[in-house]
N, C-alpha and C positions, 0 to 999 in steps of 0.2 A: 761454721756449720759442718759437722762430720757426714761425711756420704755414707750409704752400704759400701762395701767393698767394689761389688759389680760394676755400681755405678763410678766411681773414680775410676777404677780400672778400664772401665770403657769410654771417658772420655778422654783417658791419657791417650788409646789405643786413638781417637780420633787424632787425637793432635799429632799423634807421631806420623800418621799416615795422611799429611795436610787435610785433613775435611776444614773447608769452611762453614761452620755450622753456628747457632745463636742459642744460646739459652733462654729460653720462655716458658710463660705459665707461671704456677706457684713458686718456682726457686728467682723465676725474676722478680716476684713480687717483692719476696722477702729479701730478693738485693736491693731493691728499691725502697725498701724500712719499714715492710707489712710482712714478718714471715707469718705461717701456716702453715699445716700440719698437708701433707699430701701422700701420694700413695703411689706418683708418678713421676719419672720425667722428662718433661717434655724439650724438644729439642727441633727447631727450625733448622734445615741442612740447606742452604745456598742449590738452587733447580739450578744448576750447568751440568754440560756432561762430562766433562773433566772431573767436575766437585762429586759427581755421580759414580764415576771409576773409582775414585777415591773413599769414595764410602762402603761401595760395592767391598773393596781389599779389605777395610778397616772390618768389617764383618765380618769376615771371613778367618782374618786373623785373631779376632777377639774369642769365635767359636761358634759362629752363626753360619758357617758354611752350607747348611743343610736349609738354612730356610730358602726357599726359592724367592730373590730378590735380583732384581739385574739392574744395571742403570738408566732402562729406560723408566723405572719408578720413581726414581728421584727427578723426573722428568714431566712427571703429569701431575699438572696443579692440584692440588687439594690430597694427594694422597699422604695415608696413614700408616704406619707403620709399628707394630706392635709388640716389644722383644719383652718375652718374658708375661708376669701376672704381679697385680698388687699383693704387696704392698712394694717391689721393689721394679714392678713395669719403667721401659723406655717404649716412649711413644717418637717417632720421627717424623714429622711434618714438613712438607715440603710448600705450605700457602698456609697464611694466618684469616681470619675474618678482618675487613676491616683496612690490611694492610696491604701494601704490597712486599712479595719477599724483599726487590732487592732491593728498596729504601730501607726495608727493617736490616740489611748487610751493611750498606753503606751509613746507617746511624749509630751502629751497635756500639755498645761500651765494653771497653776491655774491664776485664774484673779477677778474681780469682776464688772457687770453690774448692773448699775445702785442700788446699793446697796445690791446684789445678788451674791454670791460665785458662781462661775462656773467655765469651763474647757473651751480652748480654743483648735483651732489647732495650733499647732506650725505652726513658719514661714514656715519653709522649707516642711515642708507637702502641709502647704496653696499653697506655690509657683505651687508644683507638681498638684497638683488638679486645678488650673489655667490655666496651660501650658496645660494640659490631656483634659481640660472640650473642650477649647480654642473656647467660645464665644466671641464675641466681648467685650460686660460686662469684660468677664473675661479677656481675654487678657490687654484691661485697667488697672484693676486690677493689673494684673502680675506686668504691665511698673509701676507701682505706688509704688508697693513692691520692684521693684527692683532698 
């Protein structure tokens, strides 16, 4: 699957800059063998504060220095974070429905996008987070995974 530019560019910039971070939503779907068409991507970042420094830099270096983000955001559950507009938006979540972050850490599947080493959510996480969100999108989703 070919990314935008932006977006492999800015996951590369993650990994060089250790983020622990998970891929989720529609590109996990479609790692899981239901792709779809999306506008987004989303991305689960590990809430530590260490993991939170490290993203803070990776920001910073990719070109987002100006947005006002600090680490204490990657810090409080359920925040959203919104770089950029569709069709080529990164969303950055720090708490899933449904799940806990750091089981969705400690079960993630290594994978590779678009020539890009990442982390995915496992299935059975994805499932849980589908059934919890239970958007229409998502429930789709779910019947497709399941």
């Amino acid at each position: 699957m070919n990314l935008p530019r932006d977006w492999k560019e800015f996951l590369e910039s993650l990994n060089s800059s250790g983020v622990e971070f998970v891929i989720v939503g529609a590109f996990a779907v479609a790692y899981h063998g239901r792709p779809r068409f999306t506008g987004d991507l989303d991305i689960l970042v590990r809430p530590t504060p260490d993991n939170g420094r490290r993203t803070v830099n990776a920001l910073r270096e990719f070109g987002f220095g100006s947005v006002p983000i600090d680490v204490e955001d990657f810090l409080s559950p359920g925040m959203v974070i919104q770089l950029g507009v569709r069709p080529t938006r990164i969303d950055l979540v720090t708490a899933l429905s449904g799940v806990d972050a750091e089981e969705v850490w400690r079960s993630r599947v290594a994978g590779v996008l678009d020539g890009v080493p990442v982390a995915f959510i496992d299935l059975d996480s994805l499932k849980r987070n589908k059934r919890a969100t239970g958007r229409d999108q998502d429930l789709a989703d779910l019947a497709a995974l399941e």
